[in-house]
C-alpha positions as CSV (number, residue, x, y, z in Angstrom):
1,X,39.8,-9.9,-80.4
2,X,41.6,-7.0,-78.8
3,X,43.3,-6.4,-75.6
4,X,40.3,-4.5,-74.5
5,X,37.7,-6.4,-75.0
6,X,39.4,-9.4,-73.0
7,X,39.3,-7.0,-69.9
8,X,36.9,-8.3,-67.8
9,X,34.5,-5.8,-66.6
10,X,34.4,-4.1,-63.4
11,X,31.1,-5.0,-61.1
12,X,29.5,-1.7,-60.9
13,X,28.5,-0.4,-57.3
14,X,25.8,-0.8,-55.8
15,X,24.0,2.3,-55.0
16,X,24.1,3.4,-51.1
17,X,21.0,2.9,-49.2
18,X,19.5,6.1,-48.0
19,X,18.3,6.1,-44.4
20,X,14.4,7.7,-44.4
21,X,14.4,11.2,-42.4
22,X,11.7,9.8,-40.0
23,X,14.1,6.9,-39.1
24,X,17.1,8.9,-38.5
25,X,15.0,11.6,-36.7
26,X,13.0,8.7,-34.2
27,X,16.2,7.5,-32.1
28,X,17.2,11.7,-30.7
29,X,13.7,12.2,-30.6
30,X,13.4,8.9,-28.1
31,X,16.0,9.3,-26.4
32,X,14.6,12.6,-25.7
33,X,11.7,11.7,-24.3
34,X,13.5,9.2,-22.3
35,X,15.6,12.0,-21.0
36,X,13.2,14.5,-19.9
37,X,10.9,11.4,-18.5
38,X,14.1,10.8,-16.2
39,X,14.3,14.2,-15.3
40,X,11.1,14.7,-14.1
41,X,11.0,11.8,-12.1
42,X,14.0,13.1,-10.3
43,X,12.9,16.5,-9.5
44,X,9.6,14.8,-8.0
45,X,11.6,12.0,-6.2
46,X,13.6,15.0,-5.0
47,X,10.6,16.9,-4.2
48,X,9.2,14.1,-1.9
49,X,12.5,12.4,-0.5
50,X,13.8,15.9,0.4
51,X,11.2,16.8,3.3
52,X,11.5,12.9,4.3
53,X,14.9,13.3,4.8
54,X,15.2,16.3,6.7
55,X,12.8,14.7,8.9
56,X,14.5,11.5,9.8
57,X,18.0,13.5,10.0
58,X,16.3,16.2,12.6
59,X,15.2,13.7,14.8
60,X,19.3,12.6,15.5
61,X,19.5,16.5,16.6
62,X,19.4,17.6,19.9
63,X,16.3,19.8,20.9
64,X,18.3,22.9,20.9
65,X,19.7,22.9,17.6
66,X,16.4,22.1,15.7
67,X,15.4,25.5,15.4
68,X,19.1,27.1,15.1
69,X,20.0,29.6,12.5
70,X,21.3,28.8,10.2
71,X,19.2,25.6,10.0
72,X,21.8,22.7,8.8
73,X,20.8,19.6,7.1
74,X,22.8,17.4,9.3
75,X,23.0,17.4,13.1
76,X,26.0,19.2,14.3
77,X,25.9,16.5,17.0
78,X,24.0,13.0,16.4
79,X,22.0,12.0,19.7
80,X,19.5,9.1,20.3
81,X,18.1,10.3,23.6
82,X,14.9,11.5,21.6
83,X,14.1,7.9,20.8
84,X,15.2,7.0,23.7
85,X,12.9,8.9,25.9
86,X,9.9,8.7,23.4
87,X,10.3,4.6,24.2
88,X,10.7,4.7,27.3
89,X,9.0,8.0,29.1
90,X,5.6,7.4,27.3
91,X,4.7,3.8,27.4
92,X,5.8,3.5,23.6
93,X,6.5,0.1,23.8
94,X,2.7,-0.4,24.9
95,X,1.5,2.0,22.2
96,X,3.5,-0.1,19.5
97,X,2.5,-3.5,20.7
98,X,-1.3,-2.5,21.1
99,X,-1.3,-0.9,17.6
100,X,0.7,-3.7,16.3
101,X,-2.0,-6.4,17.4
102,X,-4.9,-4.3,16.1
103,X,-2.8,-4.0,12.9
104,X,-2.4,-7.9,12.3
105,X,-5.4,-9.3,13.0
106,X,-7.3,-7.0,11.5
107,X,-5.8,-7.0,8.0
108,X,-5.9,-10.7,8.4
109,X,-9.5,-11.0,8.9
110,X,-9.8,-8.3,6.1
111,X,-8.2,-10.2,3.7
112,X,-10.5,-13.2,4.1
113,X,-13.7,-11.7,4.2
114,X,-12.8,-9.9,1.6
115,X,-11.4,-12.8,-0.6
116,X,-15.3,-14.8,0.5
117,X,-17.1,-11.8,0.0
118,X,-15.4,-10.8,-3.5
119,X,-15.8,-14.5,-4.7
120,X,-19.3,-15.1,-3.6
121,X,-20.2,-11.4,-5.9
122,X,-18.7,-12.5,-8.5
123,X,-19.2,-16.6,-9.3
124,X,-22.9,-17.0,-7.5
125,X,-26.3,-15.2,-9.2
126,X,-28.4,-14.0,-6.7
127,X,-30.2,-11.2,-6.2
128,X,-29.2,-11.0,-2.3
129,X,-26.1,-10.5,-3.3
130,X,-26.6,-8.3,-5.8
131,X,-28.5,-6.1,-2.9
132,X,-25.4,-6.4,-0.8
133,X,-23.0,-5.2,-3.5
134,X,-24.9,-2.5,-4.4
135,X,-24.9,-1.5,-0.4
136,X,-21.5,-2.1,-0.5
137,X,-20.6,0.1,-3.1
138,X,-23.4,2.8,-1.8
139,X,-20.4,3.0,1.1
140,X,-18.0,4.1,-1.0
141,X,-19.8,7.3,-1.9
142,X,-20.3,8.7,1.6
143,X,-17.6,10.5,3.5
144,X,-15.8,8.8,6.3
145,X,-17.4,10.9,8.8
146,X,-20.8,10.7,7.9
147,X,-20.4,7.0,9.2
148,X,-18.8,7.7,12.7
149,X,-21.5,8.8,14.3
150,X,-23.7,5.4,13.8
151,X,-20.7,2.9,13.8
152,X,-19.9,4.7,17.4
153,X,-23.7,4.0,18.6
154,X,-23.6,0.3,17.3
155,X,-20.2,-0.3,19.1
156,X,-21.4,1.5,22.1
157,X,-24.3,-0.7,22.3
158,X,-22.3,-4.1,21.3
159,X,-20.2,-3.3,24.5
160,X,-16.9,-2.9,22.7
161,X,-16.3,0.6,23.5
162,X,-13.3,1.0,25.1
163,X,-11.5,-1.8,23.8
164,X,-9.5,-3.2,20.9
165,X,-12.1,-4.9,19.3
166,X,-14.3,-1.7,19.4
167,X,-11.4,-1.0,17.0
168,X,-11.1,-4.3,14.7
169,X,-14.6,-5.0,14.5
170,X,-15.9,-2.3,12.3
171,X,-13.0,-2.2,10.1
172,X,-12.9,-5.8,9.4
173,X,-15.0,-6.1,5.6
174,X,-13.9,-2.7,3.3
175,X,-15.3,-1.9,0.1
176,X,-12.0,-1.4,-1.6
177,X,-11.0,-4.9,-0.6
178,X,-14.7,-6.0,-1.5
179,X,-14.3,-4.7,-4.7
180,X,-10.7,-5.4,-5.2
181,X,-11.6,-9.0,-5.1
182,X,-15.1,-9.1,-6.9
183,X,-13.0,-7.5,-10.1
184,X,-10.1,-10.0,-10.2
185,X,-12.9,-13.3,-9.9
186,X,-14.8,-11.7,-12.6
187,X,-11.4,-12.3,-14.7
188,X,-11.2,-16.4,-14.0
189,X,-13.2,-18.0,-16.7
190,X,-16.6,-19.9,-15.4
191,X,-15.1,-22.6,-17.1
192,X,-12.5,-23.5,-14.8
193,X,-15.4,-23.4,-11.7
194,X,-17.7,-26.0,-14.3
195,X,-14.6,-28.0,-14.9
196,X,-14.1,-28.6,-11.3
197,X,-18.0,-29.1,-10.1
198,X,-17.9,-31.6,-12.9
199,X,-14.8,-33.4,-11.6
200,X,-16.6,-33.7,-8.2
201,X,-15.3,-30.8,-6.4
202,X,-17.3,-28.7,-3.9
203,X,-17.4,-25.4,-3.3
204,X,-15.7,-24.8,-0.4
205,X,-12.9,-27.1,-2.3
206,X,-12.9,-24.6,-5.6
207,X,-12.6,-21.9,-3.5
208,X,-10.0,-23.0,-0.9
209,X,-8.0,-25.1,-3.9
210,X,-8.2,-22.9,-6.7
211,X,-9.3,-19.7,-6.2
212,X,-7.5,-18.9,-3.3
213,X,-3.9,-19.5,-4.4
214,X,-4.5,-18.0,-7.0
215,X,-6.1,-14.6,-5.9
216,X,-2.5,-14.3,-4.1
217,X,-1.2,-11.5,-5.5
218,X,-5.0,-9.6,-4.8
219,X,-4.3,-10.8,-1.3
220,X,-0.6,-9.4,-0.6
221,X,-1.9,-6.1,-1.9
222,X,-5.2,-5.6,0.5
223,X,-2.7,-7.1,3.1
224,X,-0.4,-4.0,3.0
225,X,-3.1,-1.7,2.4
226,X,-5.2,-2.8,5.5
227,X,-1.7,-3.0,7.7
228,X,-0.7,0.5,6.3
229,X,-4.6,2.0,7.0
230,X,-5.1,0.5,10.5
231,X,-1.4,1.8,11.5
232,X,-2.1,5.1,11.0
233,X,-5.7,5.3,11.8
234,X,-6.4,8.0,14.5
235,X,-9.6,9.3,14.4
236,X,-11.6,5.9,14.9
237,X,-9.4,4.9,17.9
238,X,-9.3,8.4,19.2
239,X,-13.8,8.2,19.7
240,X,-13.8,4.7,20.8
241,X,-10.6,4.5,23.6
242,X,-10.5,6.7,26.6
243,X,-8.2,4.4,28.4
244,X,-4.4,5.1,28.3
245,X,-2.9,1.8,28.4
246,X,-5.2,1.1,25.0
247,X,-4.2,3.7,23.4
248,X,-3.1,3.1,19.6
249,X,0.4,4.8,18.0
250,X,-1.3,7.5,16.6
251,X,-2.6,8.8,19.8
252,X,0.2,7.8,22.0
253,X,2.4,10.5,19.6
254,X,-0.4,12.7,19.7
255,X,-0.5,12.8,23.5
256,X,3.2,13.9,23.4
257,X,2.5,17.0,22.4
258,X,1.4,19.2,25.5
259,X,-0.6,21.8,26.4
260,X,2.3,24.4,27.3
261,X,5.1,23.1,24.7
262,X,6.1,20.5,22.8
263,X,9.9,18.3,23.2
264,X,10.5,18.6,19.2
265,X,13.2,15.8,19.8
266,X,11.2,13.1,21.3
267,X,8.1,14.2,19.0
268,X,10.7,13.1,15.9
269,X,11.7,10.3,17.7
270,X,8.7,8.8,17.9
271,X,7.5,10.0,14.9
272,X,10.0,8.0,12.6
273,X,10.1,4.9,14.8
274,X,6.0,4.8,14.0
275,X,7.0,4.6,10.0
276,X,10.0,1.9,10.7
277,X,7.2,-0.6,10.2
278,X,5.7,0.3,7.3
279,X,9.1,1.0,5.1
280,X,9.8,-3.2,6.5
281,X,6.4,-3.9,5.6
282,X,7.4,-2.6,1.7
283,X,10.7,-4.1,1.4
284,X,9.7,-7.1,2.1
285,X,6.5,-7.7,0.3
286,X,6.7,-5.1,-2.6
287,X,9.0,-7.8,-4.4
288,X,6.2,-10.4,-4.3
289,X,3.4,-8.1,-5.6
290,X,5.6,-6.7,-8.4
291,X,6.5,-10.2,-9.6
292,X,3.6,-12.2,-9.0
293,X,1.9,-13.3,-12.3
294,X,-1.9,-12.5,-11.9
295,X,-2.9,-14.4,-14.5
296,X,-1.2,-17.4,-13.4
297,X,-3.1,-20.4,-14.5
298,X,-5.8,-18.9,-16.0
299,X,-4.4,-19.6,-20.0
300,X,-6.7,-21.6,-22.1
C-alpha cells in the first residue's frame, strides 16, 4: 500500500440548506403589517385623545383666555375657579348626588332582571316566553323616540312624574341586557341544569348557585353599560322633571348655559367633572371584564 491510499479521507460537506423565498419574504412582510397596524392606531388614538385633551386642559384656563389668539394648548395661567363655581354656584353637588342615585340603583336592578329575564328565555320552553322575546326584540327596532310619547303617558298616569323613579322605572329591563344574557345561557350546556335537577337542586338554587356566578363577566359588562347610559341620559329626565332640586347632571350643565351668554369656564368645569366618574368607573372594572374567563366551568 502507498502513502496515499493510507490518507484517511476528508468528510465531504454537507450542502447548505437554502431558505425558501416565501419564508425569508413572511417575517418583513409581518413585521410590516405590524407596523402600519401600529400606525394607524396612533393616528386614530391621536385623532380622538387630541380634542379630549384640549378639553380637559381649557377648562384649567381662565374665561378670558379661552378664546385668545393665538389659541394655546396649555393655560397661560392654570385656575380652578371654573370648578369651583360650577360646584358650588349651581347646586352641583345636588345634581351629582341625584344623578348618582338614579345611576346605581338603576343599573343594579338592570342587571338582575336582566340576568332572570335572559335565563328564563333561554333554559325554559314556553310559548309565553317566546311571545315576550319576540316583544322584546320588536323594541329594538323602533327609534327611541317613537317610545317617549307612551312611556311619558304611563308614567304620568302611575304618578311618578316628577320624581326619580319616574326616571328608574322605565329604564329598569333593556333589550340589549335582555339579549345580552339570553345569548350567553344559550352557551351553558342543558346538561349541567339536568345534572343539578337530578342531584336535587331547584330552580331558584341552579340559578342563584350556578348560573349566576357564572354569568359574571355578562354582569360587569351591562353594569357599566347601564351606569354609563343612565349618567348621561338627558332627554328622558329632561320630559319627566320640572323640579330643580331633581334635576339629573345632564340638565343641571345644560341649565348653565343662559339665555344671553354662556361662562365657558364654569361650562368646562362642570363638564369634565360629569366624565370623572365614568373614566373611575373603567379603570376599575375594565380589568375584571378583560380577564374574566367566560367559559369558566363550562368544559366537559
Amino acid at each position: 500500500m502507498t502513502a496515499s491510499t493510507l490518507t484517511p479521507r476528508a468528510a465531504a460537506p454537507e450542502p447548505a440548506r437554502t431558505v425558501p423565498a416565501r419564508r425569508r419574504g413572511r417575517k418583513p412582510k409581518q413585521l410590516g403589517r405590524t407596523i402600519s397596524a401600529s400606525t394607524l392606531l396612533w393616528i386614530m388614538a391621536l385623532a380622538y385623545g387630541f380634542p379630549l385633551l384640549w378639553f380637559v386642559l381649557s377648562s384649567f384656563k381662565p374665561a378670558g383666555d379661552l378664546f385668545s389668539f393665538p389659541l394655546t394648548l396649555l393655560p397661560k395661567s392654570w385656575t380652578v375657579q371654573g370648578y369651583v363655581d360650577a360646584w358650588s354656584s349651581f347646586n352641583f353637588y345636588q345634581f351629582f348626588a341625584n344623578t348618582f342615585l338614579v345611576a346605581i340603583v338603576t343599573t343594579v336592578l338592570t342587571v338582575i332582571a336582566s340576568c332572570c329575564t335572559g335565563y328564563a328565555l333561554a333554559k325554559y320552553d314556553n310559548r309565553w316566553l317566546k311571545v315576550l322575546f319576540i316583544g322584546i326584540l320588536a323594541t329594538t327596532m323602533l327609534p327611541t323616540e317613537v317610545m317617549l310619547a307612551p312611556t311619558f303617558l304611563v308614567v304620568r298616569d302611575l304618578g311618578m312624574y316628577n320624581s326619580l323613579a319616574g326616571i328608574i322605572v322605565p329604564s329598569i329591563l333593556t333589550a340589549t341586557g335582555v339579549l345580552m344574557f339570553r345569548a350567553f345561557f344559550l352557551t351553558v350546556p342543558d346538561d349541567l341544569v339536568e345534572a343539578a335537577r337530578i342531584d336535587g337542586a331547584r330552580e331558584l338554587a341552579i340559578f342563584f348557585r350556578i348560573m349566576v356566578p357564572i354569568s359574571r363577566p355578562i354582569m360587569l359588562t351591562l353594569a357599566i353599560f347601564s351606569f354609563q347610559w343612565r349618567w348621561n341620559d338627558y332627554i328622558w329626565p329632561l320630559l319627566v322633571l320640572n323640579d330643580p332640586t331633581k334635576f339629573t347632571l345632564q340638565i343641571g350643565i345644560q341649565s348653565i348655559v343662559g339665555a344671553q351668554n354662556i361662562n365657558w369656564s364654569v361650562l368646562l368645569g362642570a363638564s369634565v367633572i360629569s366624565i370623572i366618574p365614568l373614566v373611575l368607573l373603567y379603570l376599575v372594572f375594565q380589568k375584571y371584564v378583560m380577564n374574566a374567563n367566560i367559559n369558566a366551568g363550562l368544559k366537559d
